[in-house]
N, C-alpha and C positions, 0 to 999 in steps of 0.2 A: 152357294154350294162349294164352288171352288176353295172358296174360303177358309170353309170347315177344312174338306182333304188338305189343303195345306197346312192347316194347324195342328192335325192327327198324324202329318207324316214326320212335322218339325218335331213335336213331342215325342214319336217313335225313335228321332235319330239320335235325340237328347237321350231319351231311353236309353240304345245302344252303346252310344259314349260313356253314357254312365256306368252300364255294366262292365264295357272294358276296362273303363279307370280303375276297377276294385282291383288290389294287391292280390295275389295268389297268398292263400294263407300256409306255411313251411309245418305249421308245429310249433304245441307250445315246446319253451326252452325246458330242457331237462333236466338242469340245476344250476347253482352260480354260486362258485367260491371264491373268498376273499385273501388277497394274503396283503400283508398282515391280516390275522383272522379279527384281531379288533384294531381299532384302528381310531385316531380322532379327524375327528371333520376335516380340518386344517394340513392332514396326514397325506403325504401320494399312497395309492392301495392300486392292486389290479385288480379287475377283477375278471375269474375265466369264466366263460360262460359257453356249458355242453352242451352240445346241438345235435348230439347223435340220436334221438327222436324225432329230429325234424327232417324236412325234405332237401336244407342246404347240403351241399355238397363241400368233398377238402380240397381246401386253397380257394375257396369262393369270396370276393368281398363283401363283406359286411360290415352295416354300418348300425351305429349307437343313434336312437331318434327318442331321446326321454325328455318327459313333458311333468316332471317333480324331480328336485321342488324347484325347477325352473327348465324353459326349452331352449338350451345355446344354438340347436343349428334350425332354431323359427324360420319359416320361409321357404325352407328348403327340400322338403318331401320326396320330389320327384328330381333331385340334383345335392344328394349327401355332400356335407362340404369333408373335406380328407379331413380335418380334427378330427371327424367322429367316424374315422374308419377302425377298426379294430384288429388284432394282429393276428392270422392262423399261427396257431402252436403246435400242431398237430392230433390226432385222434380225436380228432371232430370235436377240438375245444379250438375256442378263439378270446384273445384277452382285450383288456382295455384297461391303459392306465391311467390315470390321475389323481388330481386334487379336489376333492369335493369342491370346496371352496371357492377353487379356481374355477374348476371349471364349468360352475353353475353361477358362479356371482354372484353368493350369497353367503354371509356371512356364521359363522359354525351355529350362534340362535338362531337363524332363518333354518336352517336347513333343518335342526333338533324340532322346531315349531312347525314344519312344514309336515306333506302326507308322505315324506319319505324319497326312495328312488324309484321312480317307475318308468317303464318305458316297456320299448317292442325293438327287436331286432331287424335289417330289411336291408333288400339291395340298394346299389347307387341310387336308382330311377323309384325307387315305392311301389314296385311291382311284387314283389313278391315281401313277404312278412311273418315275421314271429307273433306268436300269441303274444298276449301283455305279459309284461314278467317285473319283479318286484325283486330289488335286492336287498335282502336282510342287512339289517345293521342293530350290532350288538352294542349295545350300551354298557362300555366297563365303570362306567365313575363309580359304582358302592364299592370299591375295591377300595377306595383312599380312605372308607370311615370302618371296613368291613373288620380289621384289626386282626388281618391274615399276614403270613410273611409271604405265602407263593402261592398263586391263582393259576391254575391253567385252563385256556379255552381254547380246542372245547377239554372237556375236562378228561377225556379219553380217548387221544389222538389216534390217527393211523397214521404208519411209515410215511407214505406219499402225500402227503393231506400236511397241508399248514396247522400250528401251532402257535399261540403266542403266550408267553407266559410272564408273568407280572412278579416279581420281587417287590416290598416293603423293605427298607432297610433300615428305617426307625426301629422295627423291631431288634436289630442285631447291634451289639455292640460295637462300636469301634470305626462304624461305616461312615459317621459322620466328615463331611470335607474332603473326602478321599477323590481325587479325579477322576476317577470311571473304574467299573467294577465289570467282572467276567464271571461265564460261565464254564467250569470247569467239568464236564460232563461224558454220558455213554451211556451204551444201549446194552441190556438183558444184563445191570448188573456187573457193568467195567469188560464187555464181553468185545465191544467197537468202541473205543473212547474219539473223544475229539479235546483234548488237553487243553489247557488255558498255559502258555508259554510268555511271559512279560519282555521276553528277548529276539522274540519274532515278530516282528512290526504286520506282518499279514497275517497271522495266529493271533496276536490281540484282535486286532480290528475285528476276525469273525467270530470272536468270542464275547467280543465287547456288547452290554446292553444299552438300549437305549437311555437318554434320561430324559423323565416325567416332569421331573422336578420335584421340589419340596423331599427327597429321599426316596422316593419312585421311580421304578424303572422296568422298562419291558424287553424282554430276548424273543425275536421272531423266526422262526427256522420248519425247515420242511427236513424234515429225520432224517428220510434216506440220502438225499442232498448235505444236508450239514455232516453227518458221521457219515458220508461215504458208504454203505451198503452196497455189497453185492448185491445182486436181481434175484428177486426169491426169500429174502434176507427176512424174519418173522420179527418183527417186533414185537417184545413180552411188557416193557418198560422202557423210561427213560428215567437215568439216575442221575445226580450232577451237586456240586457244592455251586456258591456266588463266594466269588472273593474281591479283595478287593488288589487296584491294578498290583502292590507290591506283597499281597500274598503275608499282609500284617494281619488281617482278619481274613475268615471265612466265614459262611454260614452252616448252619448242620447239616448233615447229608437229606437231600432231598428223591423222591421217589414219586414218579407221574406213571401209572398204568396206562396201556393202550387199549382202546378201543378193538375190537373182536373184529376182521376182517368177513365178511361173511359174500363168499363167493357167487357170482349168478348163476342161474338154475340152468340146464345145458339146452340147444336152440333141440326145437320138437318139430320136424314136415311131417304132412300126411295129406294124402291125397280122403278124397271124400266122394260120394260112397266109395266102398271096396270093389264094388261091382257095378260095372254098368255098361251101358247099351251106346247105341249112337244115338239113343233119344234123350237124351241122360245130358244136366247142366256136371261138367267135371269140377270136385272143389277143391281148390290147393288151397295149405294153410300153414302157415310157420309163426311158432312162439319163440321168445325168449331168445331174438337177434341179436348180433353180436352188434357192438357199436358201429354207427356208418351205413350200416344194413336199413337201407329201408324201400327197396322196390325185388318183386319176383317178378323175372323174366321169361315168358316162354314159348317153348315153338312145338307144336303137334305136326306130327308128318301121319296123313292117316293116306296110304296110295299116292297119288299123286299131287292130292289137297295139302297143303303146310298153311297151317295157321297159327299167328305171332302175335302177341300183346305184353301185357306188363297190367301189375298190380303195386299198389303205392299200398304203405305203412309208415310202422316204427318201428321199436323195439320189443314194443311188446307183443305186437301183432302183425303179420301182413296174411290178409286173404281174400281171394278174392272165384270166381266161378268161369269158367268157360263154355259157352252155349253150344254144346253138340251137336244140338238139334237143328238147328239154323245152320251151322258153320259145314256139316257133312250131311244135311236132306238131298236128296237122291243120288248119294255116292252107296252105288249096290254091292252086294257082298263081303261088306267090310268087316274082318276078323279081330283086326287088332290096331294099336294106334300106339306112336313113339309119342315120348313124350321127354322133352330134356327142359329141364328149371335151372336158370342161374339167378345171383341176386348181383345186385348193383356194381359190387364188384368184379364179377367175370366170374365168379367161382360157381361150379356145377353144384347143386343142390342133389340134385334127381338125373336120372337118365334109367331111364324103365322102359318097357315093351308093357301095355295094358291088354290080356285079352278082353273082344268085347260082347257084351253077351247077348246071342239070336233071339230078337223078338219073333212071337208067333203071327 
């Protein structure tokens, strides 16, 4: 008999272990951009990855633990080795750079033959965790048979968002042998230019494209960074010739439209019912958060009772109920109830007086 009980309490504590061991889950990641936007195996890239749906917090460490198309920090779960730590950028994005190649140990066919990049984001120790997430990789090669002179991806850029844009120079005359070729460009139509100058050794270099080889060649740039924009700054297009470095040839004037900017919809509180009692669960509920925002904080002073909690979300939601009933049963004649909401950042949401309505 003894026996048994000790085998049901060992199994119970394994239980328990168990359950502690499991990572708190943050949220899946809420998007993951590339720069360069395309990029080859063999290429360094960063990549930013938004967290502003999840429940990490800024300036938090975080670390990279991907298992495709191979796991560099194996072994390691509950002690992230600093390789795979990733760098807060601010506004609840954090980057990561490398080398595919390098840093997975596999060769640019292994990785093109493999399932891709996958992984989960997570503190030092594996206690806490991002949903699975998967970073897209964009396959340029039909571009060298596609018998285009300029490719942009994506094809309809925003200001603040990477760019990469592909020239052909087989197509153009004269391109041939030329040491390095520029782009001589500007936004809304020559409205902000960023000049190709063959006399300014830091002016060529950031105009300069990359070479592909065999007459291929790619210019990588984030708009309001490369042409300098004011804050606010609308981009309609990006205009630009490619020349070559002594301004012997050019190509025809080139014209990239942008992508339509389309603003988030404005944050919504409301409290739920509009009426109620002190038998009444109270429901708080906020849409359409602004980034970083993902817990409401609150305190009820109903008399002399204060009652305090918090509610977890994201961005797109956080709500959650407060039990009246429990929280003020046998506080007598109570009229009304304070009620003040902050969310994660200290910022007042709410601060209202509720009256409350006499049950018979």
């Amino acid at each position: 008999m003894k026996k048994i009980i000790y085998t049901i309490l060992f199994t119970l504590i394994l239980s328990l272990n168990f359950v502690q061991a499991q990572p708190i889950e943050a949220g899946d990641v809420t998007s993951v951009k590339s720069f360069p936007v395309v990029y080859a195996y063999n290429e360094q890239v960063t990549w930013t990855f938004d967290l502003s749906s999840t429940t990490f917090v800024p300036n938090e460490d975080i670390y990279l633990w991907a298992w495709s198309p191979s796991e560099p920090d194996a072994g390691n779960w509950e002690n992230s080795s600093a390789f795979a730590k990733l760098t807060y950028v601010g506004d609840m994005k954090w980057s990561f750079t490398l080398t595919p190649t390098l840093y997975f140990s596999k060769t640019p066919a292994e990785i093109a033959a493999s399932a891709g990049f996958w992984m989960r984001l997570k503190n030092k120790t594996g206690t806490k965790q991002s949903g699975v997430t998967n970073v897209a990789y964009t396959d340029f090669s039909a571009f060298y048979t596609e018998n285009k002179m300029i490719k942009s991806y994506p094809e309809k850029p925003l200001i603040d968002q990477g760019v990469s844009i592909l020239f052909n120079s087989n197509l153009v005359a004269g391109f041939a042998g030329t040491p390095s070729v520029h782009m001589h460009g500007g936004l809304n139509n020559w409205d902000v230019q960023q000049q190709y100058n063959a006399d300014n050794p830091v002016v060529a270099e950031k105009t300069k494209l990359k070479d592909l080889g065999n007459g291929f060649y790619k210019m990588d740039l984030i708009p309001a960074q490369y042409f300098g924009t004011p804050p606010g700054y609308v981009m309609e297009n990006i205009v630009f010739v490619i020349a070559t470095n002594d301004w012997a040839k050019k190509s025809p004037d080139q014209i990239i439209y942008a992508g339509e900017f389309v603003p988030p919809p404005p944050p919504e509180f409301m409290y739920f019912p509009l009426q109620i009692s002190q038998k009444d669960f109270l429901g708080i509920i906020r849409k359409n958060n602004e980034r970083g925002v993902n817990k409401l904080i609150y305190t009820v002073t109903a008399g002399t009772k204060i009652i305090t909690g918090e509610f977890a979300g994201n961005t797109t939601e956080i709500k959650g109920f407060i039990n009246l009933v429990s929280e003020l049963n046998g506080i007598p004649n109570l009229r009304e109830i304070h009620v003040l909401v902050k969310d994660n950042t200290g910022r007042t949401l709410s601060d209202t007086v509720m009256t409350l309505k006499i049950l018979d």
